[in-house]
C-alpha positions as CSV (number, residue, x, y, z in Angstrom):
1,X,-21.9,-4.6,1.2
2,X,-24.0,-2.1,-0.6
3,X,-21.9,-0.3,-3.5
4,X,-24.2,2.6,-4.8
5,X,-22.3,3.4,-7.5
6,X,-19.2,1.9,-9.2
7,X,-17.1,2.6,-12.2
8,X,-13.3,2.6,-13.3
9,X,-10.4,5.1,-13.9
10,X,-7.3,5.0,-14.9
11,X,-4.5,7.4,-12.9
12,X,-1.7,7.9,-13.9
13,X,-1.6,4.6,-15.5
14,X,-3.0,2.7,-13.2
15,X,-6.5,1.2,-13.0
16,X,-8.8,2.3,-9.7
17,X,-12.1,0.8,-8.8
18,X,-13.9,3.8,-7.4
19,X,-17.2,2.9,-5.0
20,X,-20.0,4.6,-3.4
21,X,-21.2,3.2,-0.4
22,X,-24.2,3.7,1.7
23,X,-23.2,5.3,4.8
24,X,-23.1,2.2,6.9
25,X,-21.9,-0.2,5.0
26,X,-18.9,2.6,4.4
27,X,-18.6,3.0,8.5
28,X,-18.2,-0.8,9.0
29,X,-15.2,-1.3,6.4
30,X,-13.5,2.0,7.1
31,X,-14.8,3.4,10.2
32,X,-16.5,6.8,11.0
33,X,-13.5,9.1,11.6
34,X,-13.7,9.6,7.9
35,X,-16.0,10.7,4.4
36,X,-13.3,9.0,1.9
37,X,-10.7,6.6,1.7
38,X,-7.7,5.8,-1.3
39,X,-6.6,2.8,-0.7
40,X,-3.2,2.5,-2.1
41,X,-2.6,-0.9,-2.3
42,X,-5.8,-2.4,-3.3
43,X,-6.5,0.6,-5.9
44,X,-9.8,1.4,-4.4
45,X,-11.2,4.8,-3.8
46,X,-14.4,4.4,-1.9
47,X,-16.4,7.2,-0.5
48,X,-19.5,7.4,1.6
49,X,-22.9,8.1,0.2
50,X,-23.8,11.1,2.6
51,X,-20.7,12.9,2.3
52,X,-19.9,13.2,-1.3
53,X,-18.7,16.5,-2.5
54,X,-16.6,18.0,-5.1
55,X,-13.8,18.6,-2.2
56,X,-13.9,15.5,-1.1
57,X,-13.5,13.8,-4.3
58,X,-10.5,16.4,-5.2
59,X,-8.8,15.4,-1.8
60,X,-9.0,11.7,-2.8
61,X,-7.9,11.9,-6.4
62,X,-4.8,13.9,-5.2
63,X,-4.1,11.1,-3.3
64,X,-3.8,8.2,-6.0
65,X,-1.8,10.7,-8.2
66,X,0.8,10.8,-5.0
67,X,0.6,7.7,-4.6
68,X,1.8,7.2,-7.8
69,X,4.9,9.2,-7.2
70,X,6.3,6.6,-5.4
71,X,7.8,8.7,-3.0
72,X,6.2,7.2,0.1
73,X,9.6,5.2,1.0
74,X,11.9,8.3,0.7
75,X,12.8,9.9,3.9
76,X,12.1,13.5,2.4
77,X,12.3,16.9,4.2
78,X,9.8,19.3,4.6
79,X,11.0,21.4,1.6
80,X,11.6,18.1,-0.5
81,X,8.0,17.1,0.1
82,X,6.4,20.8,-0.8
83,X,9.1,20.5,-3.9
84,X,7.4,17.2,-5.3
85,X,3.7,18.4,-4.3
86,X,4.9,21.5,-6.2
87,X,6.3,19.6,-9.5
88,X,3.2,17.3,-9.2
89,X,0.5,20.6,-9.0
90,X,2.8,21.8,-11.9
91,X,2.4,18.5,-14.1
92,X,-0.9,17.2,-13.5
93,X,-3.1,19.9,-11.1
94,X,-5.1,20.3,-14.4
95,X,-5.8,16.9,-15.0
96,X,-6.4,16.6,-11.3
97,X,-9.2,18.5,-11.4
98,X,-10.6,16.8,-14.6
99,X,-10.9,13.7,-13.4
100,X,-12.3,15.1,-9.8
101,X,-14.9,16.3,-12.1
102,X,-15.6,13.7,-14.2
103,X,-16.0,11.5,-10.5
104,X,-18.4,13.9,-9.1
105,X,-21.0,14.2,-12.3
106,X,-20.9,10.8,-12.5
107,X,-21.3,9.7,-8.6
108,X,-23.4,13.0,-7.8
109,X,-26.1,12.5,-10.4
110,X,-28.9,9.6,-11.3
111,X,-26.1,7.9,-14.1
């Protein structure tokens, strides 16, 4: 596997390995239905070479801070999930966007 680009972040407390693949290698281990992938479990955010964009980094990011809301278990309504999507927007959208930043420099650019 060919990782691009590779560094380390911490969420929320916990420590991600973020990777950026060529687009192949990407498409063998994740398939080609997607650009990006969080990997809850394993704590990886990998993305494909190709695809990278601000957007796509934001959309991934969001996902490890959900998935640090440990809220995957809960059977939770429709207006129970836009309440804790709210609360997290309202607790941590700015820090969100800081580290979708700091990703994209860093994983856009010769670093």
């Amino acid at each position: 596997m060919k990782v691009l680009k590779s560094d380390d972040i911490v969420i929320r407390g916990i420590k991600y390995k973020i990777r950026l693949l060529n687009d192949k290698d990407f498409e063998i281990l994740h398939g080609n239905q997607t650009d990006a992938i969080m990997l809850g479990e394993s704590y990886i955010i990998d993305f494909k070479a190709s695809e990278l964009s601000i957007r796509t980094v934001m959309h991934e990011v969001f996902h490890a801070y959900f998935n640090s809301s440990l809220t995957e278990t809960a059977e939770l309504s429709s207006i129970q999930t836009e309440e804790c999507l709210a609360e997290m927007f309202a607790n941590f959208g700015t820090e969100m966007v800081e580290v979708s930043n700091k990703i994209f420099k860093k994983f856009s650019k010769g670093e």
